[in-house]
C-alpha positions in Angstrom: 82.3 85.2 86.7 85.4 87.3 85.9 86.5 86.6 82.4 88.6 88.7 79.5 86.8 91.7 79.4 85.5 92.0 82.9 85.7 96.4 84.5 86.0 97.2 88.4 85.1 101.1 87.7 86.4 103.0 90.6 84.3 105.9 92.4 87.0 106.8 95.1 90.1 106.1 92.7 88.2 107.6 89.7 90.5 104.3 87.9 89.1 101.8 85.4 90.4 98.3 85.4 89.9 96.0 82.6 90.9 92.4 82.5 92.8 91.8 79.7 93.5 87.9 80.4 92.2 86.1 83.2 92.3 82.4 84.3 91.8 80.4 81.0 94.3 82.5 79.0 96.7 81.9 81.3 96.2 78.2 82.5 95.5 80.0 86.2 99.0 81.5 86.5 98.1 85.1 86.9 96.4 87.9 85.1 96.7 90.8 83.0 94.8 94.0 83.5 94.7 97.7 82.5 94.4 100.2 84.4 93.3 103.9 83.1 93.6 106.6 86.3 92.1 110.2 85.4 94.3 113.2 86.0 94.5 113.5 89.7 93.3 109.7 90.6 94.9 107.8 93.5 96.2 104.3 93.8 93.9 102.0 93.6 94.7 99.8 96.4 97.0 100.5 99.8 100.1 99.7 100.1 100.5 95.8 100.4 103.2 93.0 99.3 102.1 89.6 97.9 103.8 86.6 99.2 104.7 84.8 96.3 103.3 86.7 93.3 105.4 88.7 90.9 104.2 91.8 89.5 104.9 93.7 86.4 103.8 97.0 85.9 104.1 98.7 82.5 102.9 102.1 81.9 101.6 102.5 78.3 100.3 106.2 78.5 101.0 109.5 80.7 103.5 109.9 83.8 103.1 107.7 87.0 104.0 107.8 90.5 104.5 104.6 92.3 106.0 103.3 95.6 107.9 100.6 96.2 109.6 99.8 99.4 108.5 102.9 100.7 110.4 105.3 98.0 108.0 106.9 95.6 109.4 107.0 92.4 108.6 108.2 89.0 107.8 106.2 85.3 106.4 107.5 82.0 104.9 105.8 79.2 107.0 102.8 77.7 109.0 102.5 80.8 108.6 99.2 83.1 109.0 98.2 86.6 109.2 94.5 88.4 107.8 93.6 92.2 109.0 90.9 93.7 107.3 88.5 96.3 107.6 90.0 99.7 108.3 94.0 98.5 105.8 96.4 99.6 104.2 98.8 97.4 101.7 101.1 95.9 100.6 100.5 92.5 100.6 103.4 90.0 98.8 106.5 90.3 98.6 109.4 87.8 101.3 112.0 88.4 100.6 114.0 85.5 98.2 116.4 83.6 96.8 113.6 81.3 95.2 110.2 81.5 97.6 107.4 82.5 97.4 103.8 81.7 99.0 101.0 82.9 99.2 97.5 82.1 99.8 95.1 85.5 100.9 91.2 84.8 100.4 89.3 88.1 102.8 85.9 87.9 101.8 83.4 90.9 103.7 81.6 92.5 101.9 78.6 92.3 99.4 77.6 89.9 96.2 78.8 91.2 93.1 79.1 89.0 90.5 80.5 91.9 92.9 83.6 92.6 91.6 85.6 89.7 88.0 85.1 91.1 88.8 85.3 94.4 91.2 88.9 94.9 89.6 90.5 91.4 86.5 89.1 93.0 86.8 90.4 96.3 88.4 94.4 94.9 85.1 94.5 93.1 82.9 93.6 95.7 84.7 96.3 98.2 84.1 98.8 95.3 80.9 97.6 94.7 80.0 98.2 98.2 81.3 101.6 98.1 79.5 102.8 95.5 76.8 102.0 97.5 77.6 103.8 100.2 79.0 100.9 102.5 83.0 102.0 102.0 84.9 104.0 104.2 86.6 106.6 103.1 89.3 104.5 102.8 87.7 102.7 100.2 87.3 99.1 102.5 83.6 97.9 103.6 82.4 99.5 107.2 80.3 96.9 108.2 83.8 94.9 110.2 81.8 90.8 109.5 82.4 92.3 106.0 85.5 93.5 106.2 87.2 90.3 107.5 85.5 88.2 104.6 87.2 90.1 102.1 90.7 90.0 104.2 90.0 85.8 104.3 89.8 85.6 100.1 93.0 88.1 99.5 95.0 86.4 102.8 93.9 82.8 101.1 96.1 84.1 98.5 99.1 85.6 99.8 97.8 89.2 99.7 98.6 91.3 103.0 98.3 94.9 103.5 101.8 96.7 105.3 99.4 98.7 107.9 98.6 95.3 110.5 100.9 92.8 110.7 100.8 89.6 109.1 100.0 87.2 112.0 97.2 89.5 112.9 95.6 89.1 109.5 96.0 85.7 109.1 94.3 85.8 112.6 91.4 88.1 111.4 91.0 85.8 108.5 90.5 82.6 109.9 88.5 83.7 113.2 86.3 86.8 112.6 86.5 85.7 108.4 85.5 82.1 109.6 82.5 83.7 112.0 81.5 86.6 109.3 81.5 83.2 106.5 78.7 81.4 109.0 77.0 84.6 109.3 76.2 84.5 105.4 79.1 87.6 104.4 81.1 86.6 101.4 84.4 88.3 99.9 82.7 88.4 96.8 79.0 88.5 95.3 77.5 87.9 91.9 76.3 91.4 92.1 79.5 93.1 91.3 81.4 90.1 89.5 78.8 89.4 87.1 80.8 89.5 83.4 
């Protein structure tokens, strides 16, 4: 279960994320994390847009780079920047020569209690799997049944990535998701969401 306190550690993205408030401090309206990337560290997801999620991202320590729209641009520690439902981006990386923390706020769009299990849920599985060798370099799970479980939980939710189009993951999600679901593959596993 995913609760205040819960970690995704990050092999591939040497980041750290640490919920700060999940589900029951926020009635199911979003969450907040924090995110600490080492000096050199990449995003920590691809670039994607969220359907009807708003995201603030605040960076509390060091210089980031982010992208948003397809312009990278530049904040340091105190500054602030909003997306919007339906903007593409890249979440913060470290730009600079020391640590770099952020703090993300995700506001739904619509109440939605299961989201925080569900896409936190599903990140840490695919970083779960990679740390045990089952990632591509990429960072998503090799084995394709796999794959298209995790696309159903973040699609479910209004998560879609900017390199397939839409219709084809909402496709992926309810056909090969569906099949990899009756095949026993799940987006997420007690393994790696255990608090």
């Amino acid at each position: 279960m995913i609760t205040k306190g819960f970690v995704i550690e990050s092999p591939r993205t040497r980041s750290r994320v640490e919920v700060l408030e999940g589900t029951e401090e926020t009635q199911g309206w979003g969450w907040l994390l924090e995110v600490t990337c080492q000096v050199g560290s990449t995003s920590a997801v691809s670039e994607h847009y969220h359907k009807d999620w708003t995201e603030v991202f605040e960076i509390v320590t060091g210089t980031a780079w982010y992208q948003l729209d397809g312009i990278r641009k530049t904040a340091r520690a105190g500054e602030s920047f909003t997306v919007n439902p339906g903007h593409a981006h890249l979440h913060p990386w470290n730009a600079g020569e020391t640590v770099m923390v952020y703090r993300q706020r995700d506001r739904f769009g619509t109440r939605s209690p299961d989201a925080v299990q569900d896409v936190l849920g599903a990140l840490a599985t695919m970083n779960g799997l990679y740390k045990e060798g089952k990632g591509t370099p990429e960072g998503y799970p090799r084995n394709r049944l796999q794959l298209a479980a995790c696309i159903r939980l973040l699609v479910k939710h209004g998560g879609y990535s900017t390199a397939v189009p839409e219709a084809r993951q909402d496709s992926v999600a309810r056909t090969l998701g569906g099949v990899a679901g009756l095949l026993g593959f799940k987006g997420t596993y007690p393994r790696f969401t255990a608090g």
